[in-house]
N, C-alpha and C positions, 0 to 999 in steps of 0.2 A: 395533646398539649405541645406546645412550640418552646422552641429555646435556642440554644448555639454554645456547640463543643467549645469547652476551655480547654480542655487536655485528654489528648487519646489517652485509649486504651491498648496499652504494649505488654505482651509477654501478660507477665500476672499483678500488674497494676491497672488499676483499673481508671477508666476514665473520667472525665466530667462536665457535665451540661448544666450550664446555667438557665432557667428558667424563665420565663414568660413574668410569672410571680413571683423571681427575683431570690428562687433559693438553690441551691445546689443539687445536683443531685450524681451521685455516681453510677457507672454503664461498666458492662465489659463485653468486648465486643472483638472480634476477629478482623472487619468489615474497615480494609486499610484506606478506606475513602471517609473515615469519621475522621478529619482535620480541623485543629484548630479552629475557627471563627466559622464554622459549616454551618447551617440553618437548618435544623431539624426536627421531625415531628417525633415525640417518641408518648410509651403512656408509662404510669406508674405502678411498680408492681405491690405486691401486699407490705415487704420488705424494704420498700422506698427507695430502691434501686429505678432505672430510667431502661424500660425495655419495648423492643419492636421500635429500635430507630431509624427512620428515615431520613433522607436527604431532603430538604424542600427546595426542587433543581429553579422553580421560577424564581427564587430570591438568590440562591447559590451560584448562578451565573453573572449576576449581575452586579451583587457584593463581594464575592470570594476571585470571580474569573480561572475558577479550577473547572477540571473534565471530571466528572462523577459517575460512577461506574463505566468510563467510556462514551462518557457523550458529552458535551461543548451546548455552548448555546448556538443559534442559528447564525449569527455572525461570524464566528469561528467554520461552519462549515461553509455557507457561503463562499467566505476567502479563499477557502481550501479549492473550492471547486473552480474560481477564476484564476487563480494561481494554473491548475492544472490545464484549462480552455488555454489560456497564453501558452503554456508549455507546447501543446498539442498545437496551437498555428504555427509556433515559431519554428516546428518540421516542415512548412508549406513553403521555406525562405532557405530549404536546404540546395535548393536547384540555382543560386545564387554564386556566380564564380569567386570562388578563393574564400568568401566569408559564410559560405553557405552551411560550409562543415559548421562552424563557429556557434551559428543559430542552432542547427538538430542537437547542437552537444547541450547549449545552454536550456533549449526545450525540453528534451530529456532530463534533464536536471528537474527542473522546474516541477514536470509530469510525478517524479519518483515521489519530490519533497510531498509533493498533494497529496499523491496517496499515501505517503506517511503518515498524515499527518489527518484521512481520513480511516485509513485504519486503526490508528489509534484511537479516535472515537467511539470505531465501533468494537473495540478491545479487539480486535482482529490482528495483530505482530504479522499473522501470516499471510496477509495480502502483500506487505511491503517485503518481506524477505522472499514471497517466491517471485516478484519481480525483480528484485535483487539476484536472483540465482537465475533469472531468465538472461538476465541480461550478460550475467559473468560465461554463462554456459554457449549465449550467442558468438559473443568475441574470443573467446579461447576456441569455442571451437574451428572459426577462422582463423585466426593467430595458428593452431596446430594443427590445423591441414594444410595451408599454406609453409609452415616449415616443413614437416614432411613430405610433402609432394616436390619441394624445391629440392632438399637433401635428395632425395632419389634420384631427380632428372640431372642434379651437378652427378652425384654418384656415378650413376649408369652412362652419362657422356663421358665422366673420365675412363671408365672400364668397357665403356662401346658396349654396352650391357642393355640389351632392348628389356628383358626381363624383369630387371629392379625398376626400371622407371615406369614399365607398366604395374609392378606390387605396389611402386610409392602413389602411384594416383589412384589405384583401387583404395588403398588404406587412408591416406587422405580424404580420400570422400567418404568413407566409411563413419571417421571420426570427426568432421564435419555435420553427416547426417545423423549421429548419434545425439550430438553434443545440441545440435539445431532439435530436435525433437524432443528432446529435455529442457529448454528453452522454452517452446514452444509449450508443451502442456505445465510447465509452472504458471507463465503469463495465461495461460486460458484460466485456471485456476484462483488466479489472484482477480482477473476481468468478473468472472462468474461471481466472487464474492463479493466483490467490491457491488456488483448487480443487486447484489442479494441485498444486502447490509442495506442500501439507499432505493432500492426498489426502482433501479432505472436502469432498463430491457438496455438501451444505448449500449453498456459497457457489454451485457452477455451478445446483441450484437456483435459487438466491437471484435471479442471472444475468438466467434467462430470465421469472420472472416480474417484474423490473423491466420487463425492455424492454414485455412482455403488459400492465403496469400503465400504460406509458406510452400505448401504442398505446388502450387503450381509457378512456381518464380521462374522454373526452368522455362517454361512453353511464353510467358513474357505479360502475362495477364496478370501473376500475382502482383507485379508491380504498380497496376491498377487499383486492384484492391488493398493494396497497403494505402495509398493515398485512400480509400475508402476509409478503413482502416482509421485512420488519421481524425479524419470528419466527425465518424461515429464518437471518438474520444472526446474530442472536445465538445460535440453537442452533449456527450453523456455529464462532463466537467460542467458545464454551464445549466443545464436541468439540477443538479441537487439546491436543494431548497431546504430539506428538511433535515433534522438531524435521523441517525441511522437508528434502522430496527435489530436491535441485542438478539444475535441469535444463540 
């Protein structure tokens, strides 16, 4: 039987759905996605209570425009995913003098909101927080190799001290390469599931040649494969079609 929630069920009040056949009926239920004006199938029990409620997500997107258990309707993911292609070209315009910074920041922007905003579909918080910590753990870890290695070489030129300024650039790269490696396996982390959720190999591509970009930046190749890197993203952005598999 079909109907649509009048009033949740909170704590120890119990809910109510209005009927197909136009009569009341009360629910209690845990299930914080029974909202207000929701379209739902449920059946009746001996009791006359309304139980084994379901969402009915083809009318529910379309009349409510809420996310029900984490998922959206195909417009909503869609957007998400050209949102993210944009984000990901607008790193192709970083090689541009003086405004080129401007573009990777606003593209990176762009990339995060996306995958916010397809994690949340696929009730996944943890794809967008460990890109989140991918990215704080990339730039602090620059930011504090860069001051310590600086601190050592002013240090040891005031003190004519060859010793400290070789400790400050060993330790500098230490926490650098700590900080870059915990970066690095969160973004695999958040690629791989974001892969999984939407079934599009692109991002676990995407995945493994970041990590292969980072591992060889020194030798001049990784810089190669981040522009790879790049490509894979935004083709993976532009393939989602579907909405995501609940894992």
């Amino acid at each position: 039987m079909n109907g649509e929630i009048l009033q949740e069920s909170i704590n120890d009040a119990k809910g109510v759905i209005l009927g197909e056949d136009g009569k009341r009926y009360s629910f209690s239920s845990e299930d914080k996605k029974l909202k207000p004006g929701i379209k739902v199938n449920y059946e009746i029990a001996e009791d006359g209570e309304a139980t084994g409620i379901l969402p009915i997500m083809s009318q529910n997107s379309v009349l409510t425009g809420v996310s029900l258990g984490g998922f959206s309707d195909k417009t909503d993911v869609r957007a998400s995913g050209i949102m993210g292609a944009i984000g990901s070209g607008l790193n192709f315009l970083a090689i541009i003098p003086i405004v080129g910074a401007l573009f990777a920041l606003v593209g990176y922007v762009l990339q995060l909101i996306a995958i916010k905003r397809l994690g949340d579909m696929a009730n996944r918080a943890d794809i967008f927080w460990n890109m989140i910590i991918s990215l704080g753990a990339t730039l602090f870890g620059g930011i504090i190799a860069t001051m310590v290695f600086g601190f050592s070489i002013f240090t040891g030129s005031m003190l004519n001290n060859l010793e400290i300024m070789g400790f400050g650039a060993v330790l500098g790269i230490l926490i650098a390469l700590g900080l870059f490696v915990l970066g690095a396996v969160k973004q695999f982390k958040a690629l791989m599931a974001l892969s999984s959720c939407y079934k599009i190999d692109y991002f676990k591509y995407a995945a493994y040649v970041y990590v292969i970009g980072l591992l060889t930046m020194v030798i001049g190749i990784g810089l190669l494969l981040m522009i790879a890197y790049s490509v894979l993203m935004l083709i993976g952005f532009l393939a989602i079609k579907e909405l995501p598999v609940k894992n």
